[in-house]
C-alpha positions in Angstrom: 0.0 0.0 0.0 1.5 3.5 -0.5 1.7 5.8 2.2 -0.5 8.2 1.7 -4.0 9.1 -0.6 -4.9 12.0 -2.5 -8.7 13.2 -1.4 -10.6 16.4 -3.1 -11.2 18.4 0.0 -13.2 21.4 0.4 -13.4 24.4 3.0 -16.2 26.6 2.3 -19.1 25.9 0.3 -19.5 28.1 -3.2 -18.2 27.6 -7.0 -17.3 23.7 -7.2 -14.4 24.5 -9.3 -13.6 27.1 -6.7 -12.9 25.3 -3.5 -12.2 22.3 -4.0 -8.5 21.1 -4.0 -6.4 17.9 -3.5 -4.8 16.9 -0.1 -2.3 14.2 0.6 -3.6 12.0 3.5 -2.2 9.2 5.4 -3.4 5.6 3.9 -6.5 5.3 6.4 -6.2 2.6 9.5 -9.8 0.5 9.7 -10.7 0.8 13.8 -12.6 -1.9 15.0 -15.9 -2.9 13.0 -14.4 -0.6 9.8 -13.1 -2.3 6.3 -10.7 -0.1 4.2 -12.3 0.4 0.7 -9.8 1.3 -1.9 -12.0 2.9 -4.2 -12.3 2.1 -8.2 -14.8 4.2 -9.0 -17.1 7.6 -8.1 -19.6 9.7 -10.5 -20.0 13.1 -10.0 -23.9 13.8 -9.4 -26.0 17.0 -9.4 -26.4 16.4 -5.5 -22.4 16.4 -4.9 -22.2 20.0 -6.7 -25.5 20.7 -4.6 -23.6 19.6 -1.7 -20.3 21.8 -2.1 -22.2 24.7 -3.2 -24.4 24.5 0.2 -27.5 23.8 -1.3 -28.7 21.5 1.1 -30.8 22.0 4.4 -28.4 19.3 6.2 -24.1 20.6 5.5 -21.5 18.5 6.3 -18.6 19.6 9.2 -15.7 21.5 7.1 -13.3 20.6 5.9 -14.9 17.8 3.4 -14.7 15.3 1.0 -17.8 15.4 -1.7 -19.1 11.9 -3.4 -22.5 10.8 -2.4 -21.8 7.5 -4.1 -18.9 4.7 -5.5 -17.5 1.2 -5.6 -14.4 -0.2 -4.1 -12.6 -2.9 -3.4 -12.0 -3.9 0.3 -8.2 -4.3 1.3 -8.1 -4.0 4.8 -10.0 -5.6 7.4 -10.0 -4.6 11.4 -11.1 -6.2 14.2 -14.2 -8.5 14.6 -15.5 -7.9 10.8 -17.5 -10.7 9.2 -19.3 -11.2 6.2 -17.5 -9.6 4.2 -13.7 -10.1 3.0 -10.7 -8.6 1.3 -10.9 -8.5 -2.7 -15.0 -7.8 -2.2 -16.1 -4.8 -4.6 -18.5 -2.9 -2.7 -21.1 0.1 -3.1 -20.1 2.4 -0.3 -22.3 4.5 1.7 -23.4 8.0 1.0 -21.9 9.7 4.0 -18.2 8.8 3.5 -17.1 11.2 0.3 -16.4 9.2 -2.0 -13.6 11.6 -3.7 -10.0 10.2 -2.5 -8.0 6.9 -3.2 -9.2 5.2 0.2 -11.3 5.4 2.8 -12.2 3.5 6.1 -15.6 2.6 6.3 -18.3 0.7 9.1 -18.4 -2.7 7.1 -22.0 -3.3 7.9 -22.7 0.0 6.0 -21.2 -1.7 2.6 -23.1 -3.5 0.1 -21.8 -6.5 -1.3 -21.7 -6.1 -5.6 -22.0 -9.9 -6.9 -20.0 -11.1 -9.8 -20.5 -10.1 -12.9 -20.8 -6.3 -12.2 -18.2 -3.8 -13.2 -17.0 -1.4 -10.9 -18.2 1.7 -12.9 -21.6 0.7 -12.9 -22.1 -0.5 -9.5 -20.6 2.7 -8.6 -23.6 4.3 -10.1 -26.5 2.2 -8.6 -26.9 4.1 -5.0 -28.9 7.1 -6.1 -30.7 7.2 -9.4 -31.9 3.7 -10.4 -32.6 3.5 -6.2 -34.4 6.8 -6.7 -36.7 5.0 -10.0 -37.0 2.1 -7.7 -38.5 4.0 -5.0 -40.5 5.8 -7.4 -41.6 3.4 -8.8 -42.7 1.4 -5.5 -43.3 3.8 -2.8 -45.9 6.6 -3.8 -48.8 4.7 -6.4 -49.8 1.1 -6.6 -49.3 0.4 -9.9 -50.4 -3.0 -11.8 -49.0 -4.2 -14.8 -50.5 -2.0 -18.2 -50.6 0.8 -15.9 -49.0 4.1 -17.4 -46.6 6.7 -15.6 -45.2 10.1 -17.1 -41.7 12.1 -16.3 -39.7 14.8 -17.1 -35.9 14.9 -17.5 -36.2 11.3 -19.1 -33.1 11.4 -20.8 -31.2 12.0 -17.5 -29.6 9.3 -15.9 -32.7 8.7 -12.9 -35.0 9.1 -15.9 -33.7 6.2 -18.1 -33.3 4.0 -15.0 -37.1 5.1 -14.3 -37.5 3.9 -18.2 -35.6 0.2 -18.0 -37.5 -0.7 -14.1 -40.8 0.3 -15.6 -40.4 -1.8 -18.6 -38.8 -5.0 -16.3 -42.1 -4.6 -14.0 -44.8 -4.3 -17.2 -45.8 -0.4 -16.5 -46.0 1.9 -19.6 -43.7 5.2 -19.8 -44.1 8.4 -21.1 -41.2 10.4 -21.6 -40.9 14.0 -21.6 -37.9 16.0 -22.9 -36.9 19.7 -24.2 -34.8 18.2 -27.2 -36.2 16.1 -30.3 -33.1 14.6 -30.7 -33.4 12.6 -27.7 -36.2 10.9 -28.6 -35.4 7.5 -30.7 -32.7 7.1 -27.9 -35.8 6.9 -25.4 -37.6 4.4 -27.6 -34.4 2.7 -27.7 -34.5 2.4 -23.8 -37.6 0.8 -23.9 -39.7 4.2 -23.4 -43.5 3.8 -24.9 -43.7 7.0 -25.4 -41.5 10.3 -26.0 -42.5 13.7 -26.4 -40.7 16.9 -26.6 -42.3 19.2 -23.8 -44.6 22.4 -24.8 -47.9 24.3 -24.4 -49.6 21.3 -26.2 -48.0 18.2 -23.9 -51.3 17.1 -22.7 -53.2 16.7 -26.2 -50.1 14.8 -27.2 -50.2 12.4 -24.3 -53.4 11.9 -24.5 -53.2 10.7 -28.5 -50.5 9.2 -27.7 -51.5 7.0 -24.8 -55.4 6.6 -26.2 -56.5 8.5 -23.3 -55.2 6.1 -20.5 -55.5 7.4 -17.2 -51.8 8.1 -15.7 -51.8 7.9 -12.1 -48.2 8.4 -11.1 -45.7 11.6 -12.5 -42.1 12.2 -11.6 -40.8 15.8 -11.7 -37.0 16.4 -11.5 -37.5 19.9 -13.6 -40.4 22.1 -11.0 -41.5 24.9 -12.8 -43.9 25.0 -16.0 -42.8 21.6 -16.7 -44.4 19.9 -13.5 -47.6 21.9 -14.1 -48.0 20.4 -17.1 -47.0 17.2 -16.2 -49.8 17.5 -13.2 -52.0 18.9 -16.5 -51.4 14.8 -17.7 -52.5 13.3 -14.6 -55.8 11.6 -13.9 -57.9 12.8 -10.8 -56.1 11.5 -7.4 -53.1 10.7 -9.1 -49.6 11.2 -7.3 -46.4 13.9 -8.4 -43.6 13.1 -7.2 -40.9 15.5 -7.2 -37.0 14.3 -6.8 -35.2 17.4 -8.9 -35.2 20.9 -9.4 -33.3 21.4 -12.4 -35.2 24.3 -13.9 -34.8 25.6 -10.2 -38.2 27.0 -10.3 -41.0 26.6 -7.8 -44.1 24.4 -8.8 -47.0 26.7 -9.3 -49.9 24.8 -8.7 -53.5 26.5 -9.5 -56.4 26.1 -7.3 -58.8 24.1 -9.7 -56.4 21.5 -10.1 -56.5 20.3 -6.5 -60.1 20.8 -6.1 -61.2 19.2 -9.2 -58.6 16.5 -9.3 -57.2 16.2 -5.5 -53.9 15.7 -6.5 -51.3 14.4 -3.9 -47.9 16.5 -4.3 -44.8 14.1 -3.0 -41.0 14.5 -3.0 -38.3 12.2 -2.3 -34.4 13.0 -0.7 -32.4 9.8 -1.7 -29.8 10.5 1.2 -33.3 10.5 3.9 -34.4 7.0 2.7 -31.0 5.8 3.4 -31.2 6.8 6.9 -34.1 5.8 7.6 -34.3 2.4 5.6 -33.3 -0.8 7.9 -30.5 -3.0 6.9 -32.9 -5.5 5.4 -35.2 -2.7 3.0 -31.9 -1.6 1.3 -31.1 -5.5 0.7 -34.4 -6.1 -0.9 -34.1 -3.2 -3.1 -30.7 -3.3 -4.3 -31.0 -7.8 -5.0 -33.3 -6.5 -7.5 -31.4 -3.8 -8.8 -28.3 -6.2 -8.6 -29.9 -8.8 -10.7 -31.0 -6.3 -13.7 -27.6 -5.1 -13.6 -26.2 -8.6 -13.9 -28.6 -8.5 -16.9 -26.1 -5.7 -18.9 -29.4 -3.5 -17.4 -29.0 -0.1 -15.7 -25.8 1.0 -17.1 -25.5 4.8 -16.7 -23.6 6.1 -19.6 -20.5 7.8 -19.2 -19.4 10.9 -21.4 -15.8 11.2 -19.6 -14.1 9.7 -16.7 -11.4 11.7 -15.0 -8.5 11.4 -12.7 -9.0 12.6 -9.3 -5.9 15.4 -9.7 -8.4 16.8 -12.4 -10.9 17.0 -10.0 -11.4 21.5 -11.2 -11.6 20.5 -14.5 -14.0 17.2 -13.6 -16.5 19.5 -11.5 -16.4 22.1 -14.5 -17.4 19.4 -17.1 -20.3 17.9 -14.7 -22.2 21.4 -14.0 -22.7 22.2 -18.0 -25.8 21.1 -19.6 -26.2 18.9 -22.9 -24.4 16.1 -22.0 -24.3 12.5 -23.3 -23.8 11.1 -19.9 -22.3 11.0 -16.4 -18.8 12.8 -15.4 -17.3 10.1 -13.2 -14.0 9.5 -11.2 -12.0 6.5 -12.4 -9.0 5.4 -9.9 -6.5 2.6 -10.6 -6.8 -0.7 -10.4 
């Protein structure tokens, strides 16, 4: 093992590009119960610049290391670990910072990857297809047949929403602000794709033959969740995980008196807490075995060293990309 890791660090929330800077650190030391998870892999997600820019109603103590999510391979074991062993690769969890060579980690917070799973893709299983799974699960009883609409479907939680939907027999239609995206969609397995405007609810409708839709997923806010809400069928359920447009929804009146709409949201990060041992297992063996599958790859524009972590950062916050901005490390 070398002596030391490099970690991105920051000290003060603001610009990503602005604060962040590597650090040489001493090769961690697992205490008793930890496993030390030399790391392979590590996307960079909205929610990690969200996080360094301070976004968030819950900061982390400062100086520190961003990256929500990644995969490792365990290399270190301390005292009284079982069930899990060196040469594992493992998702960690999202409250380590996932941005440096190493890190020493509670073991029974690691999640096991089975064979057949490549590093980069298990790194990217923690937060968006978990986020369509819960979507998907947790809000509207859906049967097979049944139709759901989103926005943002061309982003990485939107085609995951697209591949889980079509595995469990639901219907999807996608909603996006380009036309170019569209036979990629369809590709996917999306019924439907649509590029967003004024008319997105006589379109649906033709489209889907009038079906009622009882469950919408809004990552944008703004006009685009009104008219997503415009799509849904009386007592049907939005569900709001994004805020890309960073606009407010603006919900009128008639809409919840006529059609009683529920308004939900979910924070990935809060389910985590909150989720026992045993409700993360259950929903990551299923993720685990579409991925097995050649399922739920997230694709990836560019991956990076971590010394270009300014340049990284910089790539990830511009718009019109083909795919994630992830963190590669060596073998």
């Amino acid at each position: 093992m070398s002596e030391n890791i490099s970690a991105a660090v920051y000290e003060e929330h603001g610009n990503p590009a602005d604060v962040l800077r590597i650090e040489s650190q001493p090769w961690p030391t697992p205490a008793q119960g930890e496993a030390v998870v030399k790391m392979r892999a590590a996307p960079i997600n909205p929610a990690d610049l969200n996080q360094i820019e301070g976004k968030y109603p819950i900061r982390p103590q400062l100086p520190a290391t961003p990256g929500f999510e990644g995969a490792g391979v365990v290399v270190d074991l301390g005292a009284n670990v079982t069930g899990i062993g060196a040469g594992t690769l493992v998702i960690l969890p999202h409250n380590v910072g996932t941005w440096r060579d190493a890190v020493a980690v509670k073991a029974n917070e690691l999640v096991a990857v089975p064979a057949g799973i490549e590093p980069v893709h298990a790194a990217m299983l923690k937060i968006n297809p978990m986020t369509a799974w819960l979507l998907l699960h947790d809000y509207v009883d859906l049967k097979k047949g049944d139709w759901i609409i989103q926005n943002a479907a061309n982003s990485a939680a939107g085609c995951a929403v697209i591949q889980i939907a079509h595995e469990l027999g639901y219907k999807t239609v996608n909603v996006v602000r380009r036309a170019d995206l569209i036979d990629e969609l369809r590709a996917d397995g999306g019924n439907v794709a649509l590029v967003d405007g004024e008319n997105l609810r006589h379109e649906v409708k033709d489209a889907t033959s009038g079906a009622p839709i009882r469950l919408g997923l809004n990552a944008v806010g703004g006009e685009s969740a009104l008219r997503l809400a415009n799509c849904l069928a009386p007592e049907s359920t939005l569900v709001t995980f994004g805020a890309m447009s960073l606009q407010p929804l603006k919900i009128p009146n008639g809409l919840l008196i006529f059609k009683d709409l529920r308004f939900r949201g979910i924070w990935i990060n809060k389910w985590y807490d909150n989720a026992t041992k045993q409700e993360r297992m259950d929903a990551f063996r299923s993720l685990f075995e579409m991925a097995k599958r050649g399922l739920l790859k997230a694709k990836v524009e560019k991956a990076y060293p971590l010394s270009e972590v300014k340049a990284a950062v910089t790539h990830a916050g511009q718009g019109k990309r083909s795919g994630k901005i992830i963190f590669e490390f060596g073998e």
